[in-house]
C-alpha positions, 0 to 999 in steps of 0.5 A: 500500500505505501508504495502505491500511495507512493507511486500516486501523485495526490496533489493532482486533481483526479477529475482534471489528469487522472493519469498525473494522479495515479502515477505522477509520483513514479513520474517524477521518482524514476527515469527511463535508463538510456538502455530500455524503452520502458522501466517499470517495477517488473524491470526493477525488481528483475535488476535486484533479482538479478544482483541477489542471483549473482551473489549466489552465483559467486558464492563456493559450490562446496556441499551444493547440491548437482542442480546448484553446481551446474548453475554455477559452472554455467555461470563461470563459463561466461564470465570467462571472459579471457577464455572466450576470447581465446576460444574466438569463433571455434565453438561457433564452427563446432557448432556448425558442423554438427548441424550440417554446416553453413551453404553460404561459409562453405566452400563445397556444400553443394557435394553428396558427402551425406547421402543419409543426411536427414533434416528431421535429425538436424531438427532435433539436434537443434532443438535438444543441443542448442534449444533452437526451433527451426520450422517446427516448434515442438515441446511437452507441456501440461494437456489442457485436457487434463492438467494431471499429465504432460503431452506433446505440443507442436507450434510454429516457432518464432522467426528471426525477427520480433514478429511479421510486422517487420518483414512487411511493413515500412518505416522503422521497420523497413530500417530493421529489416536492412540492418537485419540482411546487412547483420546476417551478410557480416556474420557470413563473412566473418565465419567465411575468414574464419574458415579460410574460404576465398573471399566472394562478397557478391556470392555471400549477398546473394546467398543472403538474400535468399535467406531472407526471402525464405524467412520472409516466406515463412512470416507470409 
């Protein structure tokens, strides 16, 4: 209640900005961060939730439990900051490997070196070691039919983009969707360096450009 009463402007007159007077006093306490669009006590309380989390995290894992110990393993990895950068780009190739490689950072692709290649593998390794959802979104989750057991549910998975609004609509949006295609094109020519693959700007547009017109697909 007092932080409502708070969060309240009362010298306002209700009938006059009712808008001032029930938050007028959260108006003139808090500041929107240069960092977000939008600060609100949900965002407050996660940014403690995450300063509590992290003293948790920091703390010895002697006598934790398996679950804790793992959290904690995952947390350090990611803080090794002098370890990822001597890693470089080498778990991004590892990963691309075991998908099946990339078309547009691959020198010869377009061979018949899988001839049992299958996508519904490749989908479900995907999903279980990267927990991507390419074309197909699949999960268990409570039977709205009967809560007491678990099923399994098949969805459309999200697209590269926040939404279809992006891949249809102008303005901002349209300014979007070209740093999106320029993002995708550096990334492919960074991997491409990567891997000692000749250098073919043109090639690497086109190929990306492709990519988009699927995804733009999919959103339609």
């Amino acid at each position: 209640a007092a932080r409502i009463i708070q969060n309240m402007d009362p010298t306002a007159d209700p009938c006059k900005d009712f808008y001032q007077y029930a938050c007028g006093g959260w108006l003139n306490r808090h500041v929107i961060p240069e960092t977000s669009s939008r600060y609100s006590i949900f965002d407050i309380l996660r940014d403690e939730l995450e300063i509590i989390l992290k003293g948790v995290l920091e703390t010895s894992d002697q006598g934790d439990r398996e679950a804790f110990q793992k959290a904690k393993i995952l947390y350090k990895s990611c803080m090794n900051e002098s370890l990822i950068e001597q890693r470089d780009s080498l778990p991004l190739l590892e990963a691309l490997t075991v998908v099946g490689d990339w078309p547009v950072a691959s020198a010869d692709w377009n061979k018949t070196e899988e001839p049992n290649w299958s996508m519904e593998e490749k989908l479900s390794i995907m999903n279980s070691r990267f927990n991507k959802r390419v074309l197909i979104d699949m999960f268990v989750w409570n039977d709205d039919r009967d809560s007491s057991r678990h099923i399994i549910y098949i969805d459309q998975p999200s697209l590269g983009m926040p939404s279809r609004d992006y891949y249809f609509n102008g303005g901002n949006y349209q300014r979007v969707r070209e740093a999106y295609l320029q993002f995708m094109i550096t990334i492919a020519k960074m991997i491409r360096e990567d891997k000692n693959v000749s250098k073919d700007d043109s090639f690497v547009q086109e190929e990306m450009a492709k990519v988009m017109e699927l995804e733009t697909e999919i959103a339609n």
